[in-house]
C-alpha positions as CSV (number, residue, x, y, z in Angstrom):
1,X,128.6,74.0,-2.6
2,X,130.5,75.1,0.6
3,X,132.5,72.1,2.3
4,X,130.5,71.8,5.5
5,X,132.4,72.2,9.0
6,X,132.6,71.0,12.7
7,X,130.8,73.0,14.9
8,X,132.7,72.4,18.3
9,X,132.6,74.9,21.5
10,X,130.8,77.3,19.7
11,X,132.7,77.7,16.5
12,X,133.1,76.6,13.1
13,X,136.2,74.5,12.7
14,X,138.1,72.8,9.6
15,X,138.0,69.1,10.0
16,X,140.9,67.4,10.4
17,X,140.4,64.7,7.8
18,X,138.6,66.6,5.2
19,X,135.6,65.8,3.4
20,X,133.1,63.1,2.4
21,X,130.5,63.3,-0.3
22,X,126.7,63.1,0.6
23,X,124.5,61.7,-2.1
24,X,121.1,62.3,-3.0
25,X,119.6,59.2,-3.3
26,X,116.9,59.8,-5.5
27,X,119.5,61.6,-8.6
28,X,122.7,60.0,-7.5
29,X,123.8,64.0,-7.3
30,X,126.3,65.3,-4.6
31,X,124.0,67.1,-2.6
32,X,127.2,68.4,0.0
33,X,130.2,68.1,1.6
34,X,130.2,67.1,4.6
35,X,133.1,67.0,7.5
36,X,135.3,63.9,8.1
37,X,135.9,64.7,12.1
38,X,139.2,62.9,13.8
39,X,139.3,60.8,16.8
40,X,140.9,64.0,18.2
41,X,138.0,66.1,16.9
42,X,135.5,64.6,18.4
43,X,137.1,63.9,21.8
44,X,137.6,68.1,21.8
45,X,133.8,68.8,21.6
46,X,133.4,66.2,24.3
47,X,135.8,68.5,26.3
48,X,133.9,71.2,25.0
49,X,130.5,70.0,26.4
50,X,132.2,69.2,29.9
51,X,133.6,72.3,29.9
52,X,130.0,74.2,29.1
53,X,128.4,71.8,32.0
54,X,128.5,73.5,34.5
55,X,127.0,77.1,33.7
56,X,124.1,75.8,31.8
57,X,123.3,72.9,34.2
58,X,122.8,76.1,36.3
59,X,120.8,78.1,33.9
60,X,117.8,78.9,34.7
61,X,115.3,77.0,33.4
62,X,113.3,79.8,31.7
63,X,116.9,81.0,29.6
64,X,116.8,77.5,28.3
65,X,113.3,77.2,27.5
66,X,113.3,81.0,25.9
67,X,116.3,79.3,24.1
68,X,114.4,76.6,22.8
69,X,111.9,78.3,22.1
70,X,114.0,81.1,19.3
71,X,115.4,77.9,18.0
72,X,111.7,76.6,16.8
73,X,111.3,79.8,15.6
74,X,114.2,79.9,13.4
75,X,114.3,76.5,12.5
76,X,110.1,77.7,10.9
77,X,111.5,80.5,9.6
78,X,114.1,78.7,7.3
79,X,111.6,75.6,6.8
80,X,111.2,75.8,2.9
81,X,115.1,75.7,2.6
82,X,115.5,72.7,5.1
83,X,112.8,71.3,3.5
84,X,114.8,71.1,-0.3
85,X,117.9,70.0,1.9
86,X,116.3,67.5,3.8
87,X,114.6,65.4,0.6
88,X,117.5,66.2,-1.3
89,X,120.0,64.2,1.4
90,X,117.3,61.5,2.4
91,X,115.3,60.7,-0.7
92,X,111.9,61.4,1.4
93,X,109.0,62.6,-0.3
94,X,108.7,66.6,-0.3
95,X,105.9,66.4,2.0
96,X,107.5,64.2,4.4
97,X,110.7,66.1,4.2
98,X,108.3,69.5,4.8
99,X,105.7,67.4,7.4
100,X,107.1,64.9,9.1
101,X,110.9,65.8,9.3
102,X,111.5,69.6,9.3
103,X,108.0,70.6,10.6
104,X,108.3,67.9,13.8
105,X,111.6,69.0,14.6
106,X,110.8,72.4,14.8
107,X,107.6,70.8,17.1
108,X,109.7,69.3,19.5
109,X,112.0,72.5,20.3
110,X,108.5,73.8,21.4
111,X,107.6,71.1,23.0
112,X,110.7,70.7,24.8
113,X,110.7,74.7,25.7
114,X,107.6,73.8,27.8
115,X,109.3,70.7,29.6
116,X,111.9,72.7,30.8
117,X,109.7,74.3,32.7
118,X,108.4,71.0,34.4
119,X,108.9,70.7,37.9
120,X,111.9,68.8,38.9
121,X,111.2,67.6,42.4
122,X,109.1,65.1,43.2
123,X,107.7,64.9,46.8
124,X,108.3,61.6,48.8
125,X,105.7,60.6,51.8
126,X,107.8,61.3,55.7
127,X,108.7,58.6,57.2
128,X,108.7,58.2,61.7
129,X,111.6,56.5,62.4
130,X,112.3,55.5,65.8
131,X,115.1,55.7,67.8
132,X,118.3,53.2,66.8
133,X,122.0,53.1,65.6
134,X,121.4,55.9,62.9
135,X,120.2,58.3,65.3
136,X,117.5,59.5,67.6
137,X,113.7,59.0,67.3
138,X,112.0,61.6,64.2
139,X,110.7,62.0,61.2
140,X,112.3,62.2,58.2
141,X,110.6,64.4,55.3
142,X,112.5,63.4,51.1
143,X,112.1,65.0,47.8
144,X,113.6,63.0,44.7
145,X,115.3,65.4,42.5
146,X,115.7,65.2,38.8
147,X,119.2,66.4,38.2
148,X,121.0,66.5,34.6
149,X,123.5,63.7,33.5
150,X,126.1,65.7,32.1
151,X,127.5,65.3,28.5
152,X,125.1,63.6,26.4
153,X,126.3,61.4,23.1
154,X,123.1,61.8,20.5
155,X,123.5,59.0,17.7
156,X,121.0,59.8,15.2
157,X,119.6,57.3,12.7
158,X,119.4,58.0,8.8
159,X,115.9,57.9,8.4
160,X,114.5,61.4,9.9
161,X,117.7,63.9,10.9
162,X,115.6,66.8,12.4
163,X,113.2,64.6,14.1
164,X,115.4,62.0,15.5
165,X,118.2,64.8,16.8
166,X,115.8,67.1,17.4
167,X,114.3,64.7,19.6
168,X,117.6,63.9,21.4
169,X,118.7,67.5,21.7
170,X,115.6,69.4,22.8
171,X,115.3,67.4,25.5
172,X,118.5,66.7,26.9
173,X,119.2,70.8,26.3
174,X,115.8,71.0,28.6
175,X,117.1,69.2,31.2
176,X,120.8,71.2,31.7
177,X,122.8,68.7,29.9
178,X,125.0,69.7,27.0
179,X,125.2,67.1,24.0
180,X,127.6,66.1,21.4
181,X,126.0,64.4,18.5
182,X,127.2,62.8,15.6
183,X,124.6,62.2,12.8
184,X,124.2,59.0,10.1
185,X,127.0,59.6,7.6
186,X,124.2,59.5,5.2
187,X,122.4,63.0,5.8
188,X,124.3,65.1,8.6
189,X,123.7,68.1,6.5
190,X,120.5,68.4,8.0
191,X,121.7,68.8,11.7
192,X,123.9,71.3,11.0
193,X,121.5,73.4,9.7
194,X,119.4,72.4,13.4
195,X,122.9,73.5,15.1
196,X,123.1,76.7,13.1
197,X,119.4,77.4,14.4
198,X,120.4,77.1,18.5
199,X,123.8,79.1,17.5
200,X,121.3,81.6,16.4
201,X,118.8,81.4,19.2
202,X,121.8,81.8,22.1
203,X,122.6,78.2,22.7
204,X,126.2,79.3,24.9
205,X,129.2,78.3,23.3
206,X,130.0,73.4,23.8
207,X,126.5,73.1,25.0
208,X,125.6,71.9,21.3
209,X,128.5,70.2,19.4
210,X,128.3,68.5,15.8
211,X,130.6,66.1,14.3
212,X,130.8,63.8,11.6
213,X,132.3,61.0,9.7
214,X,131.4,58.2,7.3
215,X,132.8,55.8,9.3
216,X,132.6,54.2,12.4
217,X,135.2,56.0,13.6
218,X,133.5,59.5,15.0
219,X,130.6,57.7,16.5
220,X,133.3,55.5,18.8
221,X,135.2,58.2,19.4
222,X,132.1,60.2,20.6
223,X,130.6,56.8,22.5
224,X,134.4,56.4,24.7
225,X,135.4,59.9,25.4
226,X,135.5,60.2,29.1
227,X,133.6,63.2,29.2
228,X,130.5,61.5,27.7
229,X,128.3,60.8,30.7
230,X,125.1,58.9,28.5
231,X,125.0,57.9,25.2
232,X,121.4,58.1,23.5
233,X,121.1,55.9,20.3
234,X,118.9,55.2,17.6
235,X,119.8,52.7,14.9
236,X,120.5,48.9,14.5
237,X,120.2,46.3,17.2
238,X,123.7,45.1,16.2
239,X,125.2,48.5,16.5
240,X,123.4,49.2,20.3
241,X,125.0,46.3,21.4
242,X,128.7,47.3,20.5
243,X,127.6,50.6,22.1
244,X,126.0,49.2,25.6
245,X,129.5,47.0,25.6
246,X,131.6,50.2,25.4
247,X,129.1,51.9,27.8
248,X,129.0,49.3,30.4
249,X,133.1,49.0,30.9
250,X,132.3,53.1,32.6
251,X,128.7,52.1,33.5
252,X,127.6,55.6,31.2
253,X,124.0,55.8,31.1
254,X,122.1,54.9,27.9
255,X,118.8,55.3,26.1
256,X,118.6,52.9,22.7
257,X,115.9,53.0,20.4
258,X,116.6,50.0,18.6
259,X,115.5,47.5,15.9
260,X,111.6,46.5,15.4
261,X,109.8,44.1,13.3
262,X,106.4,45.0,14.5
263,X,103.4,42.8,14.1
264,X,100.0,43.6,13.1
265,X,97.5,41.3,14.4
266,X,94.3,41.1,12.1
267,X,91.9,39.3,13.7
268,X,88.3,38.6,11.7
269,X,86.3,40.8,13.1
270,X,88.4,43.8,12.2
271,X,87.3,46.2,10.0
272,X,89.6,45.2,7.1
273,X,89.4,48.4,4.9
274,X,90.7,50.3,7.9
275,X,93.9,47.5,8.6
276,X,95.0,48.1,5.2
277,X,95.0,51.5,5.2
278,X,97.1,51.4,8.6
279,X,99.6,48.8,7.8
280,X,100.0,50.1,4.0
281,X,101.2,53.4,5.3
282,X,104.5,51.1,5.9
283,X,105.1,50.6,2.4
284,X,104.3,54.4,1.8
285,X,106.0,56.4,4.4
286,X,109.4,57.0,3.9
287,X,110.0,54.1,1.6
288,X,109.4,51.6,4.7
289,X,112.3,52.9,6.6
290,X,110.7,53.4,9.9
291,X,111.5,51.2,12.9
292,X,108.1,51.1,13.8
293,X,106.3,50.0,10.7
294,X,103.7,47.1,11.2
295,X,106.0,44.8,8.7
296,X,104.2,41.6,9.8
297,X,100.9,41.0,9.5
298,X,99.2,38.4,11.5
299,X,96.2,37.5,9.4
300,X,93.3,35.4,11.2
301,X,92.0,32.4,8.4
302,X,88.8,34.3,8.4
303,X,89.9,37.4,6.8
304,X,93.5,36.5,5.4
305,X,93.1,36.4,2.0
306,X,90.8,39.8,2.1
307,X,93.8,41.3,3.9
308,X,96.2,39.8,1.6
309,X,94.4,41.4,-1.2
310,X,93.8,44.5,0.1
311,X,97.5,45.0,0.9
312,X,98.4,43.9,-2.8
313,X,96.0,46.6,-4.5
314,X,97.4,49.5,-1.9
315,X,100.6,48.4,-3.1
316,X,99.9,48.6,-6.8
317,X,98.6,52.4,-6.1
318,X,101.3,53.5,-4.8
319,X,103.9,56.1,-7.3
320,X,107.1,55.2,-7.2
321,X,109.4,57.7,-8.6
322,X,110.9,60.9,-7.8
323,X,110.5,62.3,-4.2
324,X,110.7,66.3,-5.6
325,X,107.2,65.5,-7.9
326,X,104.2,65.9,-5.7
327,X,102.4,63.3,-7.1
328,X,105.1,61.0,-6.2
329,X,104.4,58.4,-3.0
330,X,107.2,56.2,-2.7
331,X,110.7,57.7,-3.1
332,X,114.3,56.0,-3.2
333,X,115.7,54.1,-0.2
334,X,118.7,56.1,1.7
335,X,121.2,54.7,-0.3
336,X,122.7,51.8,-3.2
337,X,123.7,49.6,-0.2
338,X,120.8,50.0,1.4
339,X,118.8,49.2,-2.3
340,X,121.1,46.0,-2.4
341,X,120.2,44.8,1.1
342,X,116.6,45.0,0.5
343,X,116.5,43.7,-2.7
344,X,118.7,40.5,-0.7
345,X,115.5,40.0,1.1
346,X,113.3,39.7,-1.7
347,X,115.1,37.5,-2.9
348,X,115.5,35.1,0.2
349,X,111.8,35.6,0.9
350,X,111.3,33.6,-3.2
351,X,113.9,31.1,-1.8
352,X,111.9,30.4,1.7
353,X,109.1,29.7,0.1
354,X,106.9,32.7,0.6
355,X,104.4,33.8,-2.1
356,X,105.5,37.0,-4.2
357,X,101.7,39.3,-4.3
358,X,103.4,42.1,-5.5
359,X,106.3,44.3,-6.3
360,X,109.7,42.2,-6.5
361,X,111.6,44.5,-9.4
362,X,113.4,46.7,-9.4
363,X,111.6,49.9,-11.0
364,X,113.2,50.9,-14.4
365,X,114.2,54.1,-13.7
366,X,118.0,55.6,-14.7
367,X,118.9,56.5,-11.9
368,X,117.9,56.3,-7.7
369,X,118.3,53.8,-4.9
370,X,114.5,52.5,-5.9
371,X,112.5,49.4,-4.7
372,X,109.3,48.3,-5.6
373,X,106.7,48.0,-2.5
374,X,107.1,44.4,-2.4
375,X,104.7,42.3,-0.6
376,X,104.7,38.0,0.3
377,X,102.0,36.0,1.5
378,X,101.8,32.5,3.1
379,X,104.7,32.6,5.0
380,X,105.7,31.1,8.2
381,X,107.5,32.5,11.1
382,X,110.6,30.5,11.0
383,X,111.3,32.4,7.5
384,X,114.2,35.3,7.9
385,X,112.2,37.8,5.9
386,X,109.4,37.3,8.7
387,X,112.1,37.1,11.5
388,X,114.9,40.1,10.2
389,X,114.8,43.5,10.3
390,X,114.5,44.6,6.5
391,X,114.3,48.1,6.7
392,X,112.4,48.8,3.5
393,X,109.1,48.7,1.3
394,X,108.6,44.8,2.2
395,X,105.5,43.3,3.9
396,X,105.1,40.0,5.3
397,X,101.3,38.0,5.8
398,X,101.9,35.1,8.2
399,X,97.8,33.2,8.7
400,X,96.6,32.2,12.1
401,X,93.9,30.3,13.8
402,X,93.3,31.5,16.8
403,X,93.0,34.4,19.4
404,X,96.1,32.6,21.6
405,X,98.2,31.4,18.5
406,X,98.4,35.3,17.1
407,X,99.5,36.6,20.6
408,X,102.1,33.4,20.5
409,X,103.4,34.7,16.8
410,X,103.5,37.8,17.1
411,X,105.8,37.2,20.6
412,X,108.0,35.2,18.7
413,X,110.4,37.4,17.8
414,X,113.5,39.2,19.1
415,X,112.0,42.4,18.6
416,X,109.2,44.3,20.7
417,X,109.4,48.2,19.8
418,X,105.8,48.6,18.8
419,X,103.0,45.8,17.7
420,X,99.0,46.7,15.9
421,X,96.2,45.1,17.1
422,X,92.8,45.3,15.2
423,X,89.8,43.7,16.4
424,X,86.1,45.1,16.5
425,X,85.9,43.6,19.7
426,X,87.8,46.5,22.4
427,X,87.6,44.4,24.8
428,X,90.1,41.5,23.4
429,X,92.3,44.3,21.6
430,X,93.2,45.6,25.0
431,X,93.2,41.9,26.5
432,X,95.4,40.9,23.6
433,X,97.1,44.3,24.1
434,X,98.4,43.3,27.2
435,X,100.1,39.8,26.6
436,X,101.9,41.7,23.7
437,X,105.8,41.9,24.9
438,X,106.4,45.4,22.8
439,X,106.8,48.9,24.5
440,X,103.9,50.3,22.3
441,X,100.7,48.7,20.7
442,X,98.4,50.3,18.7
443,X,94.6,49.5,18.9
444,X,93.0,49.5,15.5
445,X,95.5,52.9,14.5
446,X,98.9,53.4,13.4
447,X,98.8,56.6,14.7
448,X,100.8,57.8,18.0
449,X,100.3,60.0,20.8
450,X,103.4,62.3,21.1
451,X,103.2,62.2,24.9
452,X,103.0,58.8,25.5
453,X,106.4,56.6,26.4
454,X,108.6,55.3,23.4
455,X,111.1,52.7,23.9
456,X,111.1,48.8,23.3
457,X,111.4,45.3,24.7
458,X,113.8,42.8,24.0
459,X,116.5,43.6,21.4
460,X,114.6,46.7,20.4
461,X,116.1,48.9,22.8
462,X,116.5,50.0,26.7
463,X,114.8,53.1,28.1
464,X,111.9,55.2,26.9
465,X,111.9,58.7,25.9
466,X,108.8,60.9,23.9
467,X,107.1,64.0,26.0
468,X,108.1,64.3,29.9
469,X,109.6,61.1,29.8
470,X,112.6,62.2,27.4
471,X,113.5,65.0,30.5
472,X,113.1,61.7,32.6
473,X,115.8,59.8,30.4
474,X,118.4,62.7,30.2
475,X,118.0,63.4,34.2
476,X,119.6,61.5,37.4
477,X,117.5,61.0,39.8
478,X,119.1,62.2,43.5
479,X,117.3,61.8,47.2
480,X,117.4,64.6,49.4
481,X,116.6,63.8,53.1
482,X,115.9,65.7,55.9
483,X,114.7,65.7,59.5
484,X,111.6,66.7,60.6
């Protein structure tokens, strides 16, 4: 077990504060060391980035995408390995670890090799202008440009390190920006390996910089450096807002993925069986710590009890135990804080009022940051477990009457990342669709499309990013005018 280091301008570097223990959730084993970055540290691969600006802002853009390209390749070459690091530092299943963490950020260099390709220029209609204090009589042809930011500050969340940096680098790299990023404190181990990977594949020397601590510390540092141009973010509502705050006093661009508490509107004449399949992937996938899980469910009278339960036998099918045995569904939540914190919501939800279906205990096993898939019925939307963010195997069933009163629940909130409708009638799902205040709503499906905008409304973030639209959020856009 190697102490982990910095990787700043290109090299490998000793940090300056030494080393912090990460901890596999699911044995309660040190899984690594990982680097404890300084103020100073991180403020030097800032410099780093700034420094590397300039040449690779004017790369062109088949180097980066051939660049992009080797680094999918070597990320799927080494994909077994990441795979038994990745589960062992997040608690995720193996398959998710292999599937939906490793294998999509490997995806997403590909897919961001292609984009930086795109075209860049966007062709805006001439204009006749006649004759006046700005000049004579012509016309006046105009291209918008997409131009790169400059030094990019990637905050990744806890929950998927390849995907989520992956997402954040590939894109931003596509564009000509260089990054500095600075992974959760809870699995960074994970990133390095991705930075190892675009060493490997020619990255040049600051246009990918790493750094980490288990504070708060490196993540200010790398938010305030005045080399940071845009900060991109995914986490906590509460955290984006100390971030816009710093952002705004330099006016540095930002893209936040933020909170959700999405709601699933059941209406009755949805095909139930295929409702509880969708929303019961939130108490499968990675232990229910995805932003976009449908953790409220909107239950028209008609069909609420037949959804309630149909959530509570999903629930009671579901393996908890260890994430490294195949047959094993539900792994270990990222960490014994994070265990605590849940279980504080399962317990407020009893206080409230709502009614416990299922789950609730803790499962007995010796060791792991384990919660049951926990699941309450007949609750009301003025409760904190249907209002708050829980960020884990919980489920809430709220019963409404009627088409208007669902879309008026399910807008009460001060989330709007991404919302479920299903309905067998298209037609209201995409009327219903529409009065939604989210950035995303799925019609009868959980499933996405990889190409379609991501971002929120309200206090679930600003921006979107996901396909061209990432190159879109790591670009300025610049007007270049000229007579006819």
């Amino acid at each position: 077990m190697r102490p982990q280091k910095l990787f700043i301008g290109g090299a490998w570097v000793e940090p300056d504060l030494g080393h912090y223990e990460v901890v596999d959730p699911a044995t309660e084993e040190v899984v690594g060391l990982a680097p404890e970055a300084s103020r100073a540290q991180v403020h030097q691969a800032a410099a780093a980035a700034r420094e590397a600006f300039a040449a690779w802002s004017r790369t062109k853009p088949e180097e980066r995408a051939a660049i992009l390209d080797r680094a999918a390749d070597l990320v799927q070459r080494d994909a077994e390995a990441h795979t038994v690091l990745a589960r062992a530092e997040t608690g995720a299943t193996t398959a998710t670890a292999r599937g939906m963490q490793v294998a999509v950020g490997a995806a997403r260099f590909r897919r961001y090799a292609r984009g930086a390709l795109e075209p860049v220029e966007q062709a805006v209609p001439p204009q006749i202008n006649a004759a006046g204090p700005m000049g004579r009589a012509g016309v006046f042809g105009a291209v918008a440009v997409r131009r790169p930011v400059g030094v990019v500050t990637c905050i990744t969340s806890y929950n998927n390190p390849w995907a989520n940096a992956a997402g954040k680098v590939a894109p931003a790299l596509a564009a000509g920006n260089t990054v500095v990023v600075k992974p959760a404190p809870q699995d960074p181990l994970s990133v390095y390996r991705m930075a190892q990977a675009l060493h490997e594949a020619g990255a040049p020397p600051g246009t990918v910089n790493i750094v980490t601590g288990s504070a708060s510390a490196a993540g200010e540092a790398a938010v305030d450096s005045p080399d940071v141009d845009m900060v991109s973010f995914t986490g906590s509502t509460a955290v984006g807002q100390r971030i816009a705050e710093v952002c705004g006093r330099t006016m540095k661009r930002q893209l936040m993925e933020l909170g959700g508490k999405g709601a699933a509107l059941v209406y009755d004449d949805a095909d139930v069986e295929s409702a509880v399949r969708g929303i019961g992937t939130t108490f499968s996938f990675y232990s229910g710590q995805i932003c976009t899980a449908p953790t409220r469910v909107l239950a028209q009278r008609g069909v609420y009890e037949r959804v309630v339960a149909g959530l509570a036998a999903y629930a009671g099918r579901l393996r908890v135990g260890d994430p490294a045995d195949p047959a094993t569904v539900v792994g270990p939540l990222i960490s014994a804080a994070q265990r605590d914190r849940v279980e504080s919501y399962v317990e407020l939800g009893r206080k409230e009022g709502a009614r416990l279906v299922a789950g609730g205990e803790r499962p007995a096993f010796e060791r792991g940051f384990h919660v049951a898939p926990t699941l309450f019925a007949d609750c009301t939307n003025d409760m904190r477990v249907v209002r708050e963010e829980i960020f884990g195997p919980v489920v809430v069933v709220v019963p409404f009457d009627d088409e208007e009163e669902g879309v008026a629940l399910a807008n009460d909130s001060d989330y709007g990342l991404i919302d479920y409708v299903w309905s067998g009638d298209v037609a209201r799902a995409f009327r219903v669709a529409g009065e939604l205040r989210a950035g995303g709503v799925g019609v009868n499906t959980v499933g996405r499309n990889m190409e379609a905008p991501f971002g929120g409304f309200k206090r679930s973030g600003v921006g979107r990013d996901v396909g061209s639209y990432a190159l879109h959020a790591y670009s300025e856009l610049q007007a270049v005018v000229w007579p006819g």
